[in-house]
C-alpha positions in Angstrom: 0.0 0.0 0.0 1.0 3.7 -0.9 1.4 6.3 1.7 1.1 9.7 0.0 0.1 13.2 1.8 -3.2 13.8 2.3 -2.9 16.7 -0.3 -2.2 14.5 -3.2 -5.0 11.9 -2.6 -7.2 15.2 -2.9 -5.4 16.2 -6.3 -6.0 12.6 -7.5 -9.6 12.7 -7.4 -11.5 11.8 -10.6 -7.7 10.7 -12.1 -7.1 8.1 -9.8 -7.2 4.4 -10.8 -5.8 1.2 -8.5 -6.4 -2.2 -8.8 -5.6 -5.4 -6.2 -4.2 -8.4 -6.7 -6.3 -11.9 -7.7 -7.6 -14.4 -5.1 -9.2 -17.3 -5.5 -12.4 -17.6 -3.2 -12.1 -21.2 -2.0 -15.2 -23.8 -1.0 -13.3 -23.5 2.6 -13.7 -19.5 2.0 -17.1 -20.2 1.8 -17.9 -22.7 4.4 -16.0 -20.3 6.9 -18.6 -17.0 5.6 -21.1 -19.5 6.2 -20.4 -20.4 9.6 -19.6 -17.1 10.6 -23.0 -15.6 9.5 -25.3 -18.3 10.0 -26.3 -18.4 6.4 -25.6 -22.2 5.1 -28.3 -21.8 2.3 -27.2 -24.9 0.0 -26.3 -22.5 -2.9 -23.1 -21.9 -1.1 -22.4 -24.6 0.7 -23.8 -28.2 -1.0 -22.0 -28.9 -3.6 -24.0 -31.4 -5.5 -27.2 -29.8 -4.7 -26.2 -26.8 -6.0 -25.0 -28.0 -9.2 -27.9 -30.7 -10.1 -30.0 -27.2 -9.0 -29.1 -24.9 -10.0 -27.4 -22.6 -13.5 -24.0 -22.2 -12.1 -22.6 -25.8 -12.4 -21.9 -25.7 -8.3 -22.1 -23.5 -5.6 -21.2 -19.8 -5.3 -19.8 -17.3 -2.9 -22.3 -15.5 -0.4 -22.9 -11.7 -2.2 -21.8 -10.4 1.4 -18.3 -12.5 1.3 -17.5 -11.0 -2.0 -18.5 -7.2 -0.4 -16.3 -7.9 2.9 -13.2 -8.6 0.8 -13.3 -5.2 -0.9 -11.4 -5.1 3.2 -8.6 -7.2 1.4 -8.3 -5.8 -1.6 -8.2 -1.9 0.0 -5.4 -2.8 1.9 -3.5 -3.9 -0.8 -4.2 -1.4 -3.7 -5.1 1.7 -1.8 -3.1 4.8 -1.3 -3.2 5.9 2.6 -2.7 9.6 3.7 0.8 10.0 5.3 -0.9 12.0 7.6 -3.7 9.7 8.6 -3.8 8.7 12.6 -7.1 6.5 11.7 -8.9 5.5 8.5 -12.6 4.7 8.6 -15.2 2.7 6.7 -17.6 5.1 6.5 -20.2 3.2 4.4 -21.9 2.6 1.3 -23.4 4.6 -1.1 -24.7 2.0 -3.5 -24.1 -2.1 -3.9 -25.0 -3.7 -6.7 -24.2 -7.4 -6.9 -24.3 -8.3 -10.7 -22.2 -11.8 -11.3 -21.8 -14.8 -8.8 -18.6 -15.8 -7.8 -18.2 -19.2 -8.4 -16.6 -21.5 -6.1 -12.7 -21.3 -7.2 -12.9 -18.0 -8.7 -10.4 -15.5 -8.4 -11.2 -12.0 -7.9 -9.8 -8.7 -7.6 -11.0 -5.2 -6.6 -10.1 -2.0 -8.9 -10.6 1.1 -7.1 -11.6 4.9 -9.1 -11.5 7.7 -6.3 -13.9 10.1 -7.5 -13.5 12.7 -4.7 -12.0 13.5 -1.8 -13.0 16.2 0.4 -12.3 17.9 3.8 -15.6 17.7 5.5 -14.3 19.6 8.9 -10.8 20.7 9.5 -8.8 16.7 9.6 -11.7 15.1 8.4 -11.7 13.7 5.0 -14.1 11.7 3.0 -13.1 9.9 -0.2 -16.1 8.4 -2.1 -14.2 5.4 -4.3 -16.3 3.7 -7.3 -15.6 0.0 -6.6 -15.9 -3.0 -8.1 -15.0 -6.8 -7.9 -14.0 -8.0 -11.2 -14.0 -12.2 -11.5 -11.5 -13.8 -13.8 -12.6 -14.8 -17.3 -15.7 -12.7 -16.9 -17.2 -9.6 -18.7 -19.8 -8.7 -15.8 -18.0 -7.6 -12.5 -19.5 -9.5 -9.6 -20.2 -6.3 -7.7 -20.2 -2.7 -8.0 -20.4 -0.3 -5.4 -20.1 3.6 -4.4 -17.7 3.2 -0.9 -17.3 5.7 1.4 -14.0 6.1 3.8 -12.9 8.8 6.3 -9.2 9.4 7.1 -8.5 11.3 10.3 -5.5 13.3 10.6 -3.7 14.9 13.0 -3.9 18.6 13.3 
């Protein structure tokens, strides 16, 4: 991850592209989601059902697995203000979950900061226009309007 001065992440807004690297969202990726969020729906986590059931040949990651790794991803494409003391999810604008991720796929998050403002004196808010591309694919599995906040010291 980049550290750059707060100043320059500003300057960058609207001309500012970053992608992550691939990884591949396992069966044991998914299993794990599952069991962490209670949500064992056999779409995600029988494989035999799922494929004799449904279009996707086997199952497929939760839509909320694939949005938590934008996490991942952040970390490892995202510039970070040199002067940041603490960075913030601040939320979501808009989600849009357009292509499951099959079980094996690898995925990656590109990131386009589209602004980056000062909203009180070391406050800043940088709206990024996300989304989770999937290998071989044409249709990313996700798109999104993500919020962050980076507090810096005064």
């Amino acid at each position: 991850m980049e550290t750059i001065p707060i100043k320059e992440i500003i300057a960058r807004a609207g001309n500012f592209e970053t992608t992550s690297d691939w990884i591949e969202v396992s069966q044991a990726m998914i299993d794990q989601f599952a069991d962490a969020t209670h949500d064992h729906q056999f779409i995600h986590v029988d494989e035999a059902r799922a494929k004799a059931e449904t279009p996707y040949g086997g199952t497929i990651a939760h839509g909320f697995l694939t949005l938590s790794l934008l996490s991942k991803f952040a970390i490892d494409a995202m510039p970070k203000a040199t002067e940041a003391v603490r960075s913030i999810n601040y939320g979501f604008d808009k989600i849009r979950f357009l292509t499951p991720v099959r079980s094996g796929s690898r995925i990656r998050g590109n990131f386009q900061l589209a602004e980056c403002t000062e909203r009180k004196p070391g406050e800043f808010l940088s709206r990024y226009i996300v989304s989770v591309e999937i290998e071989g694919e044409e249709k990313p599995a996700l798109i999104a309007e993500w919020l962050g906040m980076a507090v810096t010291k005064l």
